[in-house]
MIDOSE-1310 file (N, C-alpha, C; in nm, 2 decimals, decimal comma, always signed):
residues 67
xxxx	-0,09/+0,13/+3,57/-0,18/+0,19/+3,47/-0,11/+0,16/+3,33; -0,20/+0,11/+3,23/-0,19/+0,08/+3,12/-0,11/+0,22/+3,03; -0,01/+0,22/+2,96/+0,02/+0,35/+2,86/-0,07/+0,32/+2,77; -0,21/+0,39/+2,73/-0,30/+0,38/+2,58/-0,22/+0,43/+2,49
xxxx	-0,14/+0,51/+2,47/-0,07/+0,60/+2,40/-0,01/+0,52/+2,32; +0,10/+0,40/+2,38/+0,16/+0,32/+2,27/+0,05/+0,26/+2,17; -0,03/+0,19/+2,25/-0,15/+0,11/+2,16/-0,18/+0,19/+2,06; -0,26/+0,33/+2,10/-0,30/+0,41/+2,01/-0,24/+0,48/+1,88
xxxx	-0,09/+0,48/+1,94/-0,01/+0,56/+1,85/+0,03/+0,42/+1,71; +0,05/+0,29/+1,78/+0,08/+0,22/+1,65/-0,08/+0,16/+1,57; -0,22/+0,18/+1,60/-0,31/+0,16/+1,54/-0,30/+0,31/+1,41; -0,31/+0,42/+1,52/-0,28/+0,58/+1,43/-0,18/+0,50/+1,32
xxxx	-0,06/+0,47/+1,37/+0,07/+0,43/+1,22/-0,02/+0,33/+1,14; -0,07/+0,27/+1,19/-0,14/+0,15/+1,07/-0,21/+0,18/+1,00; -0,32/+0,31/+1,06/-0,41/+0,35/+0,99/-0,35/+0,46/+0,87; -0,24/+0,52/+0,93/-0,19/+0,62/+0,84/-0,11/+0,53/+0,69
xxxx	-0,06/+0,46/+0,73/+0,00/+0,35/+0,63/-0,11/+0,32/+0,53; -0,21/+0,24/+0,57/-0,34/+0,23/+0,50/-0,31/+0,34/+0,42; -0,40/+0,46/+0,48/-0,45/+0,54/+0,39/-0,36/+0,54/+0,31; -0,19/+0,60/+0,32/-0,11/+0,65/+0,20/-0,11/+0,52/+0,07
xxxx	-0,08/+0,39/+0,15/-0,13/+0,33/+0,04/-0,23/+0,28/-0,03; -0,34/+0,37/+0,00/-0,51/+0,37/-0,07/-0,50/+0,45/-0,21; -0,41/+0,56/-0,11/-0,42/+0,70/-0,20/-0,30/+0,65/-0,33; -0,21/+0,62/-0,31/-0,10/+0,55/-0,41/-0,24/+0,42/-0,50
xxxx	-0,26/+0,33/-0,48/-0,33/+0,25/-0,53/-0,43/+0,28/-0,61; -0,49/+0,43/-0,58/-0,61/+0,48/-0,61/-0,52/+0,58/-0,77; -0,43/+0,61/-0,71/-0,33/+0,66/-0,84/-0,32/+0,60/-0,92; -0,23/+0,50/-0,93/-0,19/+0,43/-1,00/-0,32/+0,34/-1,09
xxxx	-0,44/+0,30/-1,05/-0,55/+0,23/-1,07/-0,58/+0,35/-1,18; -0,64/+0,49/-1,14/-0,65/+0,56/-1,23/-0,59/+0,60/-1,37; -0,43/+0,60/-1,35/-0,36/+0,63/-1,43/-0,33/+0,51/-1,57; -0,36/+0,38/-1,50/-0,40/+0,24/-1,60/-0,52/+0,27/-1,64
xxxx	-0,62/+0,34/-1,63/-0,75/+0,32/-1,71/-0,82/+0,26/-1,62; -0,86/+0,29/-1,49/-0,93/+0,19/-1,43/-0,94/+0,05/-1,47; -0,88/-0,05/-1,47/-0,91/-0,18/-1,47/-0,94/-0,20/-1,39; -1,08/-0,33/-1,41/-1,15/-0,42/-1,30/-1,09/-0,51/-1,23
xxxx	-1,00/-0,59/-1,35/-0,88/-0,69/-1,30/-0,74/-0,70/-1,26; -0,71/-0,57/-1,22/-0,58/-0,59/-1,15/-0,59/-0,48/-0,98; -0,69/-0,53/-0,90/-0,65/-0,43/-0,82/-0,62/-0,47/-0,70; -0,61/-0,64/-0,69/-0,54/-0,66/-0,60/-0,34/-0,62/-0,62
xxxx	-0,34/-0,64/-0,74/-0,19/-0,63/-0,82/-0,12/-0,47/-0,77; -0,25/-0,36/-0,81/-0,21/-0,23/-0,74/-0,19/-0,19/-0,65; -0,26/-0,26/-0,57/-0,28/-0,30/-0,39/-0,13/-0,34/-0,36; -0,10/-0,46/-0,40/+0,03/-0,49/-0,38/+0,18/-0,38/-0,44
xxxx	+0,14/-0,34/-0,55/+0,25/-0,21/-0,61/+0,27/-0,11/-0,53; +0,14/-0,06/-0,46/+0,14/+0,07/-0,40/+0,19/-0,01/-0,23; +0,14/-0,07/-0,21/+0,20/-0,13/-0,04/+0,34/-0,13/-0,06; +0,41/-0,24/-0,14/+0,54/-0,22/-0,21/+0,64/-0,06/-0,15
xxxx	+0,57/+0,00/-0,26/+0,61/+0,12/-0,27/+0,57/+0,20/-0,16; +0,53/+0,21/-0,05/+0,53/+0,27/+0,10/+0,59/+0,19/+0,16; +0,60/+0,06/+0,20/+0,68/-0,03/+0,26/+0,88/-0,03/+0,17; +0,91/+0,01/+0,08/+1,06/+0,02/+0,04/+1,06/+0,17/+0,00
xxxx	+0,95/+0,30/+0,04/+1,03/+0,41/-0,03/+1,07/+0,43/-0,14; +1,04/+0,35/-0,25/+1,06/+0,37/-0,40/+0,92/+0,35/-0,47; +0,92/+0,37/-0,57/+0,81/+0,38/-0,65/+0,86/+0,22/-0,74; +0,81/+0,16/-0,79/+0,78/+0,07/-0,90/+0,79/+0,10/-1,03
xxxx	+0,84/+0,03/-1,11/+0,86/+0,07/-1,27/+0,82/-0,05/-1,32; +0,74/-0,04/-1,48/+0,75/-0,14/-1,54/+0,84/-0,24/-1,53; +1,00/-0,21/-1,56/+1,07/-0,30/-1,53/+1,08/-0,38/-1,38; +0,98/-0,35/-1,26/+0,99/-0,40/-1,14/+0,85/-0,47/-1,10
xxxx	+0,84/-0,59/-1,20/+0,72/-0,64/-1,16/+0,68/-0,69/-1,07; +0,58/-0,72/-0,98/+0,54/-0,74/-0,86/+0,53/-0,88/-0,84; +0,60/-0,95/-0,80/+0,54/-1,11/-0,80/+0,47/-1,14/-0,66; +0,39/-1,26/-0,66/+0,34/-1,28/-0,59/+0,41/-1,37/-0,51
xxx	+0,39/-1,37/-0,35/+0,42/-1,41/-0,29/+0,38/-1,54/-0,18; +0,43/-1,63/-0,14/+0,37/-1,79/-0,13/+0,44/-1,83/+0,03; +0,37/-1,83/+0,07/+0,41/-1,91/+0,21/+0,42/-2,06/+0,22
């Protein structure tokens, strides 16, 4: 028999990750003034910042990344 539980439990972590960094993104997006043009940039700031546990500073600009 299959354990669903693992499965389930790392979609649950994915989903949970998402949200916090929706909710971060949705912050930070407000607190700029809503801009139209940077929300993939926020997207990336706020993932950032769930994925390393620190927050971002002006001085920590987000660069883009290139495979």
């Amino acid at each position: 028999m299959k354990n669903h539980h693992h499965n389930g439990s790392r979609s649950t972590t994915k989903g949970v990750l998402h949200e916090a960094i929706a909710v971060r993104a949705y912050e930070i997006w407000l607190s700029r003034g809503k801009p139209d043009n940077q929300t993939d940039e926020i997207w990336l700031e706020a993932e950032c910042e769930q994925v390393t546990g620190r927050r971002a500073t002006q001085a920590d600009p987000i660069l883009p990344v290139s495979f």
